[in-house]
C-alpha positions in Angstrom: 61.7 96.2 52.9 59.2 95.2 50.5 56.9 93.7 53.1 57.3 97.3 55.3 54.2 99.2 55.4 53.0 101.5 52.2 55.5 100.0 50.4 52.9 99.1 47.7 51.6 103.3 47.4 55.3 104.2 47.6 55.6 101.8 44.4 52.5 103.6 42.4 53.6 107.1 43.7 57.4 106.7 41.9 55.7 104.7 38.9 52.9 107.7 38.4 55.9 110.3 38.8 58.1 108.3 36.2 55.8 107.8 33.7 53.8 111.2 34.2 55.6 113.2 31.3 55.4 110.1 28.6 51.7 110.0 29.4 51.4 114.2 29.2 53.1 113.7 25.8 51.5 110.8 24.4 47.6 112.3 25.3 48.5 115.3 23.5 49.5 113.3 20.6 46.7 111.6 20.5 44.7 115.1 21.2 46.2 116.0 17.9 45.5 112.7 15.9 49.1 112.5 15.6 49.2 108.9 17.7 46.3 106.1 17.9 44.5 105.6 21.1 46.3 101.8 21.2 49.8 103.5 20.8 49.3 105.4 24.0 48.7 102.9 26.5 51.3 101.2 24.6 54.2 104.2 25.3 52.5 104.6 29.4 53.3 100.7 29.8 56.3 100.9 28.1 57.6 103.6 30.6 56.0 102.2 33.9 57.7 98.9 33.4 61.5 100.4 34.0 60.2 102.7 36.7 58.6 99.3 38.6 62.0 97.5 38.0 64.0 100.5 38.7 62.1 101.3 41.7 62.8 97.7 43.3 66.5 98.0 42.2 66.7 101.4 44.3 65.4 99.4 47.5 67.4 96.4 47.0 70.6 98.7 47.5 69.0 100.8 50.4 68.4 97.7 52.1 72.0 96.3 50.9 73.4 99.7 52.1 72.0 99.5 55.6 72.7 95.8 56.2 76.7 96.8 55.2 76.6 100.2 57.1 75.4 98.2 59.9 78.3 95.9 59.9 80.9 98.3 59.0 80.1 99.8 62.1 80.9 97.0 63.8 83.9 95.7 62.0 87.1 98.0 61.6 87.2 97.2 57.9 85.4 97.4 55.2 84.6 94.0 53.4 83.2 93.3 50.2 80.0 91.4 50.6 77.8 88.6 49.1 74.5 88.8 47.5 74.4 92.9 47.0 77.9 93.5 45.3 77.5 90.9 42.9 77.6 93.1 40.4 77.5 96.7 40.2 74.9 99.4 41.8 73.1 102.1 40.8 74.3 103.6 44.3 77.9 104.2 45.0 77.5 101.8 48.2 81.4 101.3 48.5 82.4 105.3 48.3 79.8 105.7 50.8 81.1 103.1 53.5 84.5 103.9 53.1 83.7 107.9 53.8 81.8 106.4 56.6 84.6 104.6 58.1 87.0 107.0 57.9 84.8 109.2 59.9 84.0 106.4 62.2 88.0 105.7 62.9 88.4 109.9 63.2 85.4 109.7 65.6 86.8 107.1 67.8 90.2 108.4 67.8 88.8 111.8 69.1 86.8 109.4 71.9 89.8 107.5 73.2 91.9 110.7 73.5 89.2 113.1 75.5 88.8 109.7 77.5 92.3 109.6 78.2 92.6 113.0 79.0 89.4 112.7 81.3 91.4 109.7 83.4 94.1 111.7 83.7 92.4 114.7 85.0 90.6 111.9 87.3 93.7 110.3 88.2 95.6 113.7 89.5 92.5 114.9 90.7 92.5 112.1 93.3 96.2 112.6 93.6 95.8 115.8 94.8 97.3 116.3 98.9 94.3 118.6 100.3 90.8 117.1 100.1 88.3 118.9 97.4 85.0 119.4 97.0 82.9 120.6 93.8 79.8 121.9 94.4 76.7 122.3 92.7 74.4 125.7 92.7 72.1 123.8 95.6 75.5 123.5 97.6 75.5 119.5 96.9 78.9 117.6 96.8 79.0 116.1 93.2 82.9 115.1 93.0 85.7 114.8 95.8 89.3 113.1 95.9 90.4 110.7 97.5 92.0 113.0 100.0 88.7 114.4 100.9 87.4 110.6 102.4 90.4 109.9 104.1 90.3 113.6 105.5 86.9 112.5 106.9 87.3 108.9 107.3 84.3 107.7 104.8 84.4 105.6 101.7 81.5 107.8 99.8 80.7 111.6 100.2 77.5 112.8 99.2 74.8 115.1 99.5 74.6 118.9 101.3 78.0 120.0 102.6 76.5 120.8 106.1 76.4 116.6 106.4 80.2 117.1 106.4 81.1 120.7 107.6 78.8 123.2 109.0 81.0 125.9 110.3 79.2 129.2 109.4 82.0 131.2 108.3 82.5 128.5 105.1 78.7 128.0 104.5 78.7 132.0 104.1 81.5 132.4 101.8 80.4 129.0 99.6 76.9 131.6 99.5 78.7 134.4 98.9 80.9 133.1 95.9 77.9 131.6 93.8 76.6 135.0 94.2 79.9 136.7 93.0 80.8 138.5 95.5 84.0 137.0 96.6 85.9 134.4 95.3 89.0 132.2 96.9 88.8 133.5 99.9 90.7 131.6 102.8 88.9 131.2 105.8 90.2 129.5 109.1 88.6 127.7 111.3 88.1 124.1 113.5 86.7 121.3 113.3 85.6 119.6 116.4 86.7 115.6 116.4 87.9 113.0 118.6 91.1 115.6 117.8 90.6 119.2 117.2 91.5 120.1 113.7 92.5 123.5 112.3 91.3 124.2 108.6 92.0 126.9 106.0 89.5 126.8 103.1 89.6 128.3 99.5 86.4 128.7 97.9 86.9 129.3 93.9 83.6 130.1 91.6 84.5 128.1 87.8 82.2 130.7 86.4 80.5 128.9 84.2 78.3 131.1 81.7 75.4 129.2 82.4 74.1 129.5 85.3 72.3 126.9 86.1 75.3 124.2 86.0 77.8 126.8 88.1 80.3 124.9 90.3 82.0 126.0 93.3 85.2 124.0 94.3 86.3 124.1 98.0 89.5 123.4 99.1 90.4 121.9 102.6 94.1 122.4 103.8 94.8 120.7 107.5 97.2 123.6 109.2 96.8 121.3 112.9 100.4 120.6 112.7 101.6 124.2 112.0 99.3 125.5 114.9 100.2 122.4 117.1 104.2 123.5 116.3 103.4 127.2 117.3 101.9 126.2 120.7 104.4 123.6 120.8 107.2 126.0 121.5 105.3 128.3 123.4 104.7 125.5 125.7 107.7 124.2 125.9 109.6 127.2 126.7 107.7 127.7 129.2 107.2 124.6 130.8 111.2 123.7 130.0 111.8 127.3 131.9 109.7 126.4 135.1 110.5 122.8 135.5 113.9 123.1 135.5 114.1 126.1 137.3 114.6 123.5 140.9 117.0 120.9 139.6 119.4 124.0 138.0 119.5 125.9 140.9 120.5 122.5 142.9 122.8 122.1 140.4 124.6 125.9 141.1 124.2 125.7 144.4 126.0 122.6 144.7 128.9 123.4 142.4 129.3 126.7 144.2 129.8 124.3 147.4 131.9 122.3 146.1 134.3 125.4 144.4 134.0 127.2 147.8 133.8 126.3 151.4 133.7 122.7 150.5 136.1 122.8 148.2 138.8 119.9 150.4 136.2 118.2 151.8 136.0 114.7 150.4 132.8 113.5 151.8 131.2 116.5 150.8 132.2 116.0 147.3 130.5 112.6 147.8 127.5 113.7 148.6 127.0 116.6 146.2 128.4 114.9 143.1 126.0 112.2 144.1 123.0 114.9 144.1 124.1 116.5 141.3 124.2 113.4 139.4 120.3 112.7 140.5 119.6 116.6 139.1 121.2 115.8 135.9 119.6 112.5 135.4 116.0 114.2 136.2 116.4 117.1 133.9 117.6 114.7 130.7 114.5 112.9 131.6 112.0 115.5 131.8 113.5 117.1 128.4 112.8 113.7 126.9 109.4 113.9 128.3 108.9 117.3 127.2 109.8 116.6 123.7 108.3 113.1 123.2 104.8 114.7 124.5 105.4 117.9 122.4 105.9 115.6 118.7 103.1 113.1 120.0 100.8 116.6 119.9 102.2 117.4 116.7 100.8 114.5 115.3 97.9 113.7 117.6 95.2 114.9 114.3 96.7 112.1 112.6 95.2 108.7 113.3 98.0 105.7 112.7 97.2 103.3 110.1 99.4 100.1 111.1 97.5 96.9 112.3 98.9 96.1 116.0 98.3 92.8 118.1 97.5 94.6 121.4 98.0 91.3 123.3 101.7 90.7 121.9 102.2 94.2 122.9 100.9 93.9 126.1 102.8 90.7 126.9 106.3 92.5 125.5 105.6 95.0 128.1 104.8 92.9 131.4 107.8 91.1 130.4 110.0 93.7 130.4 108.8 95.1 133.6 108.2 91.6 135.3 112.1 91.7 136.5 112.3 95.6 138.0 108.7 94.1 140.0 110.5 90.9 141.6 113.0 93.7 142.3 110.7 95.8 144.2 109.2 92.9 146.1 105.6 92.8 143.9 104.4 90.9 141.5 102.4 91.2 138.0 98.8 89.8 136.8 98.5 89.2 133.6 95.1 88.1 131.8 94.8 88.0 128.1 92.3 86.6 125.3 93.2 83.1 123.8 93.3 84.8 120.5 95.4 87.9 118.5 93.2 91.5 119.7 94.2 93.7 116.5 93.6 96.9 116.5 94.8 100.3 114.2 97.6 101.7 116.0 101.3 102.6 116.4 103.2 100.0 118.2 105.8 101.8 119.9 103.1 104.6 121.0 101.2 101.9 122.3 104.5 100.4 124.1 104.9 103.6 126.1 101.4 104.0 127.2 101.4 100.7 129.0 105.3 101.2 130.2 104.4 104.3 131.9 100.6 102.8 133.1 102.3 99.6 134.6 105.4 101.5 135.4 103.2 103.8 137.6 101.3 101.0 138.9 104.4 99.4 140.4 105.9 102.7 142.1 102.9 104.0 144.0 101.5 100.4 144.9 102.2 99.0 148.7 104.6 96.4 149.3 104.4 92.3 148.5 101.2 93.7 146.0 100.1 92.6 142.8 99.7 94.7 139.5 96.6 93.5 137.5 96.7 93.8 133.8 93.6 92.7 132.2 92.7 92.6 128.7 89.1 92.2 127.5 86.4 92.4 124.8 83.3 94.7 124.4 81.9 95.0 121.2 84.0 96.9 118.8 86.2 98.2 121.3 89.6 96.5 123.3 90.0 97.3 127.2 93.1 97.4 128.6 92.8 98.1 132.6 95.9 98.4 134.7 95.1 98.0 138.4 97.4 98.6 141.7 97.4 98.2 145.0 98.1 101.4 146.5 97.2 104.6 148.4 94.3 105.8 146.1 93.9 109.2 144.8 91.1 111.2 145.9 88.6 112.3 144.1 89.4 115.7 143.5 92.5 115.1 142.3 91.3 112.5 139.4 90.2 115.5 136.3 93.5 116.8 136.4 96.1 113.6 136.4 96.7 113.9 133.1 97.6 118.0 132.8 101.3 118.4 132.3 103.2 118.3 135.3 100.1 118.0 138.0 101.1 115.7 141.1 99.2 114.5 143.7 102.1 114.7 146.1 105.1 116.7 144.4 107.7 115.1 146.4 107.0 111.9 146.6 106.7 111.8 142.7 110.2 113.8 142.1 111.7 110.4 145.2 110.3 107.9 142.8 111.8 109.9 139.6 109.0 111.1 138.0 108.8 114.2 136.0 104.9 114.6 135.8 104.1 114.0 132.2 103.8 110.3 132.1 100.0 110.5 132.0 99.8 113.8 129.7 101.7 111.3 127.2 99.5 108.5 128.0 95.9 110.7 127.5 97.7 112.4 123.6 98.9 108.7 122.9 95.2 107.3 123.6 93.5 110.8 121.6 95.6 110.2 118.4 94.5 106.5 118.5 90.7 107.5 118.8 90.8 105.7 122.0 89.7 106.8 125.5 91.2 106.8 129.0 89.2 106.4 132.4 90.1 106.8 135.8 89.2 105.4 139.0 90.4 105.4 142.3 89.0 104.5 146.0 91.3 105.8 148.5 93.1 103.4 150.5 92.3 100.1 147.8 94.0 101.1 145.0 93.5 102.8 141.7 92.5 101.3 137.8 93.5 103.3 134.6 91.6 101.6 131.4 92.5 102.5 128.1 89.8 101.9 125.3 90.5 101.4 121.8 88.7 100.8 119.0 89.3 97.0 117.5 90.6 97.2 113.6 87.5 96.6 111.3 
């Protein structure tokens, strides 16, 4: 310190100061011949002398103080040190720390419990179901959960909300709210995906009282499934009430043959217990149908997570099938990729699409022909195309294969035991994976149905 700048006037300023009132005194003295002019000097020196050692004793245990403060704040103790408390101070240096560190250990107990309150708030904010958004008075994003980026599959979420959802009923009532003129609000609407999702959203206002640092917080709850569940029974009622219509009244009418006029005839009993048993077997097959399409709807908003080997699955289904082919007379081609194809999927879902793809390959193909079940590359994507040998569909006919129920020849699909929704299952299957599903058919060669799906990053 002594080599800091105007330490040297600093010095004079406190020795004038001290020694001010002895020299006042002793001029007066001397003013009144009561003291010799020798004797004044002499009483000025005699006083500056303790205020220049003084003085330097006063910065000695500023500096000492600092150096100790210094390290108490970086030590959780307070320790006696060397050169400065060799013997006792004008200053009371250890009071002093020890007040400082009790503060310092109050402080940093306060610290450590907001932080631990903050981490929890964190940690069940993030926990929370529905995703969240705060927003700031320029309707910027400046906190989500964890919900929110898995809700719309991103690992960061930044910037203007309209970069995420721009539906103008929410972008009016976010306006709306920081205005004050409405406050959690819910307000339903879609949002337009590889899946259509249903939304309900609750704005709240926080009300802060200034202004300026306002936050809005938006709430996102996913009601697809409870919509999908409502048009699930609607559908299914109906659908249940028209398709079975046919088989039930075979049903009654053969049952009131077989209590009436056929009553003793033995070969009649044959043959209509042999029909009825083909009505049964259709109608426990189309209500499995019904409800396997109905919970893969339910669900279809919700991409699987699982990691699949597409080829293993692939080859578990050719296998299976191989037999009923040899059966039939025909035969199955099956080309693969050396190595495992994973991609994000459900296996069984995945199982069924290509049962009921190869499964519908075999039935409408010619005789003594060969099913071709190619797997392939491109880019990020897996291609699975299942190619027969059959009649071919005409054109016309190919936008509406996969609508519940639609046949291109009714009869000939109820002979070979279909029920119609095979390819409605396979198209909600291939929509909940994110994949896609093409078409093509050249009448009289054959027809190819490729599913595409997106390879597991």
């Amino acid at each position: 310190m002594k080599n800091s700048n105007g330490y040297f006037w600093k010095m004079l300023l406190f020795v004038a100061a001290a020694t001010l009132p002895v020299a006042i005194v002793a001029f007066w003295l001397q003013s009144h011949d009561h003291l010799n002019q020798n004797y004044v000097w002499l009483l000025i020196g005699a006083a500056a002398l303790p205020a220049v050692f003084l003085y330097n004793r006063i910065v000695r245990e500023i500096h000492a103080v600092a150096i100790r403060m210094e390290k108490a704040a970086q030590s959780p103790e307070l320790k006696v040190e060397e050169q400065f408390t060799s013997r006792a101070g004008l200053l009371p240096v250890d009071e002093l720390l020890l007040t400082m560190q009790h503060y310092r250990r109050v402080l940093r107990h306060l610290l450590e419990e907001a932080q631990s309150r903050q981490d929890d708030a964190i940690l069940l904010f993030d926990m929370l179901p529905d995703p969240i958004f705060v927003l700031d008075k320029k309707r910027r994003i400046r906190q989500t959960n964890a919900a929110a980026k898995v809700f719309f599959n991103t690992e960061t979420m930044e910037g203007d909300l309209t970069a995420y959802i721009r539906h103008p009923s929410l972008l009016k009532a976010v306006e709306a709210s920081f205005r004050g003129e409405g406050n959690s609000e819910r307000i339903e609407f879609a949002i337009p995906d590889a899946v259509l999702r249903h939304v309900a959203a609750y704005v709240v206002n926080l009300d802060e009282e200034d202004d300026i640092e306002s936050r809005l917080i938006v709430t996102l709850h996913d009601v697809t499934a409870s919509k999908r569940l409502e048009q699930m029974r609607v559908d299914f009622v109906a659908n249940a009430s028209h398709e079975l219509r046919t088989p039930l009244a075979i049903l009654i009418g053969a049952l009131e043959t077989l209590m009436g006029p056929a009553r003793d005839d033995l070969r009649a009993h044959q043959r209509f217990l042999a029909m009825m048993e083909a009505q049964s077997t259709r109608m426990s097959q189309l209500i499995d149908d019904l409800l396997s399409l109905s919970q893969i709807e339910v669900n279809e908003h919700s991409r699987p997570s699982g990691q699949v080997n597409l080829t293993e699955v692939i080859q578990n289904v050719t296998g299976l099938i191989r037999t009923r082919a040899c059966d039939m007379g025909k035969s199955i081609r099956l080309v693969v990729p050396d190595g495992p194809v994973h991609v994000t999927a459900d296996a069984d879902q995945l199982t069924q699409v290509f049962t009921n793809l190869v499964d519908n390959g075999l039935k409408y193909s010619r005789g003594n022909s060969e099913i071709d079940v190619v797997v392939t590359l491109n880019g990020k994507d897996a291609i699975v195309a299942v190619t027969d040998k059959g009649e071919g569909i005409d054109a016309s006919h190919l936008p509406r294969l996969t609508e519940r129920f639609y046949r291109v020849d009714s009869d000939r699909s109820r002979q070979l035991g279909g029920t119609g929704l095979g390819l409605a299952i396979v198209k909600h299957i291939v929509s909940r994976h994110r994949g896609q599903l093409d078409i093509t058919s050249t009448v009289g060669e054959g027809s190819t149905f490729t599913v595409r799906l997106p390879l597991r990053v």
